[in-house]
C-alpha positions as CSV (number, residue, x, y, z in Angstrom):
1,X,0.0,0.0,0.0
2,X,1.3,3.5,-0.5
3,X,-0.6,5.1,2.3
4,X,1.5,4.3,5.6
5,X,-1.3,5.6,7.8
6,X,-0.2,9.4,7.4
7,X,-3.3,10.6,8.8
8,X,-3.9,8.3,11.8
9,X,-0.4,9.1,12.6
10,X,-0.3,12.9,12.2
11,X,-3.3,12.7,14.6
12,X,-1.3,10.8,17.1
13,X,1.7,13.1,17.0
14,X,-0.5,16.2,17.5
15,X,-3.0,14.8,20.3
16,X,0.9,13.8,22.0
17,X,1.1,17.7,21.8
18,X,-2.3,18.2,22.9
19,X,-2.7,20.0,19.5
20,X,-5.5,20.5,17.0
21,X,-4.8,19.6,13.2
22,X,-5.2,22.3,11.2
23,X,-6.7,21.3,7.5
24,X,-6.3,24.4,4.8
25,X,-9.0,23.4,1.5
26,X,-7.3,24.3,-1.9
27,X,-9.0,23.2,-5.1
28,X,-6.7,21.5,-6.9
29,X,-5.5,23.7,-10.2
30,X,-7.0,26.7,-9.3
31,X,-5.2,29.1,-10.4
32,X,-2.9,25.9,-12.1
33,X,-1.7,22.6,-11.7
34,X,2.2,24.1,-10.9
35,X,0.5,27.0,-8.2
36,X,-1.3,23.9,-6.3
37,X,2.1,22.1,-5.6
38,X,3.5,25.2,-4.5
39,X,0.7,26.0,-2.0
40,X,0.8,22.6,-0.8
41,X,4.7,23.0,0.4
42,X,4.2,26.8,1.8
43,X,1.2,26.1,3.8
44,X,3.1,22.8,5.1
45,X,5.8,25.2,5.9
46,X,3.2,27.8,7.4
47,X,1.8,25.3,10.0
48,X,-0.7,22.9,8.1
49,X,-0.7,19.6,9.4
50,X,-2.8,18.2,6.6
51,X,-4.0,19.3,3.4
52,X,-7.7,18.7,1.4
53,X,-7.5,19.2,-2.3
54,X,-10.4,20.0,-3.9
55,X,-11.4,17.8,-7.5
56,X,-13.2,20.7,-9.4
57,X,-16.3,19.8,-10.4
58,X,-19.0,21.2,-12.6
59,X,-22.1,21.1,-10.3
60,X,-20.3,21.6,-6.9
61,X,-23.7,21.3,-4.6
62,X,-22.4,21.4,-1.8
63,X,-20.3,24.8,-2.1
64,X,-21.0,28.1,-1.9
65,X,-19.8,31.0,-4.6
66,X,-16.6,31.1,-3.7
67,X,-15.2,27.9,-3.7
68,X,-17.5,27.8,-6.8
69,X,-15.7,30.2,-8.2
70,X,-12.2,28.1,-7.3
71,X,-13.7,25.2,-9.6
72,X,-14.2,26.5,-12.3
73,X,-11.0,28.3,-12.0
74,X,-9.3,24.7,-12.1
75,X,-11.4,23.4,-14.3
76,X,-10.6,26.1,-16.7
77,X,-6.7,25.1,-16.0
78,X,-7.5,21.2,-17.0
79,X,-7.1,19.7,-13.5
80,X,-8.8,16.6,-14.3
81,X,-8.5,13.8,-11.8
82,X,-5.5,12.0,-13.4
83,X,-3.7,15.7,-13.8
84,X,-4.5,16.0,-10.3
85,X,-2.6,12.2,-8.7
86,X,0.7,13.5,-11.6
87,X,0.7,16.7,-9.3
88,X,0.5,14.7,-5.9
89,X,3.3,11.7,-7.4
90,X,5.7,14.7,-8.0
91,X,5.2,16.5,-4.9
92,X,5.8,12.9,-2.7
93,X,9.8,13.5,-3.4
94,X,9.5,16.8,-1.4
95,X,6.9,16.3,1.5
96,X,4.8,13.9,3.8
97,X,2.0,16.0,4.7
98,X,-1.5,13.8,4.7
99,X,-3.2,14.9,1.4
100,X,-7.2,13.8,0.9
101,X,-8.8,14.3,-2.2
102,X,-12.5,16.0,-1.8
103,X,-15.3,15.8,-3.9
104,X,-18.2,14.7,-5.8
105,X,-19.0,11.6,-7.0
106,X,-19.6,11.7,-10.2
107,X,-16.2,12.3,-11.8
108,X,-14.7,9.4,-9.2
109,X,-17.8,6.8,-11.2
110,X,-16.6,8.1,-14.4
111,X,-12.6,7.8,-13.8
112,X,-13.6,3.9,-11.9
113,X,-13.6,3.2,-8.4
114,X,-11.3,0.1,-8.4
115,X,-8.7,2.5,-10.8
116,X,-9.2,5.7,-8.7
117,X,-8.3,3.9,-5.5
118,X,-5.3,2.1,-7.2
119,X,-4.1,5.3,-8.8
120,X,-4.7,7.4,-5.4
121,X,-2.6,5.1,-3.3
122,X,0.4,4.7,-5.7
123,X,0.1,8.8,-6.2
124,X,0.3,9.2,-2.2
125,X,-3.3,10.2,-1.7
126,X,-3.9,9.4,1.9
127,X,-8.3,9.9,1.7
128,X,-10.8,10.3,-0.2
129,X,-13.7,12.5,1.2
130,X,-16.7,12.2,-1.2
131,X,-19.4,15.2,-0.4
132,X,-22.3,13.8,-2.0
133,X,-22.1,10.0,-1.3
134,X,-23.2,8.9,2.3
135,X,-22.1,5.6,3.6
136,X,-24.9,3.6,2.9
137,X,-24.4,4.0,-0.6
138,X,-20.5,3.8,-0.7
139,X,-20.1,0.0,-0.9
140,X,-18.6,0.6,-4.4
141,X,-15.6,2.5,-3.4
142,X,-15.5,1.2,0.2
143,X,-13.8,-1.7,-0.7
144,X,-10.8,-0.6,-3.2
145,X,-10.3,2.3,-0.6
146,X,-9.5,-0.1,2.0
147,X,-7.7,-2.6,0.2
148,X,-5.8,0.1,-1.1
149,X,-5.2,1.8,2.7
150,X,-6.7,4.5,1.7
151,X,-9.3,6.4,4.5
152,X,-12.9,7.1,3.7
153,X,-13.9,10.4,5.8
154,X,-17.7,11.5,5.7
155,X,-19.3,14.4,7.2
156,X,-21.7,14.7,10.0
157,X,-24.1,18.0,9.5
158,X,-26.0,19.7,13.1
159,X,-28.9,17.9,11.6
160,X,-27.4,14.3,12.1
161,X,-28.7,12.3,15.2
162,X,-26.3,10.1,17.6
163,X,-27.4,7.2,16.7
164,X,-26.7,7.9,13.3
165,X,-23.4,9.7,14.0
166,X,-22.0,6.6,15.8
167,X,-23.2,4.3,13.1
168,X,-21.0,6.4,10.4
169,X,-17.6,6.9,12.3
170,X,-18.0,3.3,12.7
171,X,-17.5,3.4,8.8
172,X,-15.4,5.8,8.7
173,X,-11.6,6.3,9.0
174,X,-9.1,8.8,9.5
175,X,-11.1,11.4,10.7
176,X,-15.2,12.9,11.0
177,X,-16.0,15.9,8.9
178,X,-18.5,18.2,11.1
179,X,-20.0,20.5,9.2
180,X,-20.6,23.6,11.3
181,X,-24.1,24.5,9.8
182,X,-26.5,23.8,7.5
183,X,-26.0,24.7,4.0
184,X,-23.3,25.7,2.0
185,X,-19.7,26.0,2.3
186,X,-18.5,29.8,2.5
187,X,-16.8,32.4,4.9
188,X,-18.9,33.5,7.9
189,X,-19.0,36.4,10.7
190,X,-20.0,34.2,13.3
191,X,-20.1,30.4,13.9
192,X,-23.1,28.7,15.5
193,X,-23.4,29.2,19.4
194,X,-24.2,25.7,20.1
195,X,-21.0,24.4,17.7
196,X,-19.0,23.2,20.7
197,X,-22.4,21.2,22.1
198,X,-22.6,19.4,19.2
199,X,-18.7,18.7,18.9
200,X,-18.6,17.1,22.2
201,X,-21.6,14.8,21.6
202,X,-20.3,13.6,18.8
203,X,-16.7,12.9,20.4
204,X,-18.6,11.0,23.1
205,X,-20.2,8.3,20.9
206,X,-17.1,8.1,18.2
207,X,-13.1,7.0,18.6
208,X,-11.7,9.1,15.3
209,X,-10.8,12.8,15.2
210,X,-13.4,15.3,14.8
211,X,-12.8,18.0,12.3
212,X,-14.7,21.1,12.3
213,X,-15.1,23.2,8.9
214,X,-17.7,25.4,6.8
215,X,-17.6,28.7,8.3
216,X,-14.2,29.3,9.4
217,X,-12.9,32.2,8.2
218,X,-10.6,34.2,10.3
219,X,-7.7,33.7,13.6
220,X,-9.9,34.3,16.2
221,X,-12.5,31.8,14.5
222,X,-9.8,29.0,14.2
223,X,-8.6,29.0,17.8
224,X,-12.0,29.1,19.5
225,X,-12.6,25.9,17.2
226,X,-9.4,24.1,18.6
227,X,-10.3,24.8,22.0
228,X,-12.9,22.3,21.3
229,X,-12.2,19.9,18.1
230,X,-9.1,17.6,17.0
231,X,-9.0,20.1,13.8
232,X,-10.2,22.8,12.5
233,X,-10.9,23.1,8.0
234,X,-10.5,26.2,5.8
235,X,-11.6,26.3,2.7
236,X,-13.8,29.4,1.2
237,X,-11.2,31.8,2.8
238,X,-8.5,30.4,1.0
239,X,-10.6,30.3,-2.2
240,X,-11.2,34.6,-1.7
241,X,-7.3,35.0,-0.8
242,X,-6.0,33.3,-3.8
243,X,-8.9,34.7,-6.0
244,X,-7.9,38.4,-4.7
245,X,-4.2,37.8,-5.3
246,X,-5.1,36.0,-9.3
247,X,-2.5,38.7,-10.4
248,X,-0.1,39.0,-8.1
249,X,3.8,37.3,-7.5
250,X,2.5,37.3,-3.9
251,X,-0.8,34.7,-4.2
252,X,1.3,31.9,-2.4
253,X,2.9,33.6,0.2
254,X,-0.4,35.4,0.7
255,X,-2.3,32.5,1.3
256,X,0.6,30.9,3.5
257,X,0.2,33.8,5.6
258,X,-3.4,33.1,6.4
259,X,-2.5,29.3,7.4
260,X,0.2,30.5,9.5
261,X,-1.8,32.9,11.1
262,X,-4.7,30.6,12.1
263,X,-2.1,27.9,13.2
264,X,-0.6,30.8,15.5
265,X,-3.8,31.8,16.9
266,X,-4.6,27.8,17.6
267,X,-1.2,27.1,19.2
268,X,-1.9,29.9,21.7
269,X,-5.4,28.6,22.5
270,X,-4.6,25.7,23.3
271,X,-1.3,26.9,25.8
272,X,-4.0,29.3,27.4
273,X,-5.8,26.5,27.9
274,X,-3.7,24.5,29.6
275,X,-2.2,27.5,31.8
276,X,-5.7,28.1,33.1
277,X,-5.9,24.2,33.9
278,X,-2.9,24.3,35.8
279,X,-3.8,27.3,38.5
């Protein structure tokens, strides 16, 4: 298998830490192919402990207009699927970082489940996390993905009962998705009061990591998350930074400086944390 268990053991080294994960959202060729791999290495470099690259699709659902905007951004540059594991093969000589692919279904039926799964793992894709297929009806890429060691991650929404909840991270692996609210991905002022409620429930009934994402937009956002979850996703605000900087020399060290910046604020978090604990 080419997956070693990257993600099971970057969650191990951080929880040693007592550390959230944090998980920046890029879609994969937007602006290009050559821009991804370099955003990849300066957000590992920025504080990143795992990466999600989005597959652009043509009818993202589940996203709101700016990470619309990112897909067809790379779908404009040609990052099809196979474009996309050539990108992650080359960048495997230069770093380790746990990369999961996210998206839709559709283009992972059309490219072939068994292939997809084969191809990931000898790319270095860690996980797939498929938006718009729930695990009742994943039995046809279940398989491959596990005999290829590669992780299946679904979300859980505010809407999901317990019950339900427990029955999916037993199907799951490598870590839970919580999405923060209902609807659509995209940047927010102000996350749901009852977010951390919900998180804990959820880490009562189910062993894997618990990822929070949708909504998270800013610093202070980001550490209030970690005080709470095993890792906090970014995604839409990425999508506005490197949309703002299109033009400019600076787009990858912008971006980097928006990871590093949340990682910062999560650190500190967390060391506050533990200083109160120990008055």
């Amino acid at each position: 298998m080419a997956n070693s268990g990257r993600i099971a053991a970057k969650f191990r080294e951080l929880g040693a830490r007592d550390e959230a994960a944090l998980i920046p959202y890029i879609v994969a060729g937007d602006p290009d192919l050559e821009t991804t791999g370099r955003l990849v290495i300066e957000l590992e470099h920025r504080g990143a402990d795992l990466i999600e690259l989005g597959v652009p699709f043509s009818d993202p659902m589940a996203d709101g207009p700016a990470n619309q905007r990112a897909a067809a951004r790379g779908l404009s540059s040609g990052a099809s699927l196979h474009a996309i594991l050539s990108m992650v093969k080359e960048l495997r000589s230069r770093t380790e970082i746990p990369i999961v692919l996210f998206g839709y279904y559709n283009p992972i039926f059309h490219y072939g489940c068994e292939r997809l799964c084969a191809d990931a793992a000898r790319a270095g894709i860690d996980g797939l996390l498929v938006v718009d297929l729930p695990p009742e009806e994943a039995a046809e890429l279940r398989k491959p993905a596990r005999e290829n060691g590669l992780d299946l991650i679904y979300l859980l929404a505010p809407t999901t009962p317990l019950d339900r909840a427990q029955r999916i991270a037993r199907s799951a692996s490598g870590f839970l998705y919580y999405v923060s609210v209902t609807g659509v991905t995209g940047a927010r002022a102000e996350l749901a009061s009852d977010l951390e409620e919900h998180v804990r429930r959820i880490k009562d009934v189910a062993a894997l990591p618990v990822g929070v994402g949708f909504g998270i937009s800013t610093p202070e956002q980001a550490a209030r998350v970690a005080a709470f979850a095993d890792a906090v996703i970014v995604g839409s605000a990425l999508s506005l930074m490197i949309e703002s900087n299109l033009r400019s020399p600076e787009l990858v060290t912008a971006v980097g400086a928006m990871v590093g910046a949340m990682k910062d604020a999560m650190r500190a978090v967390r060391r506050c944390g533990e200083a109160e604990a120990a008055r």
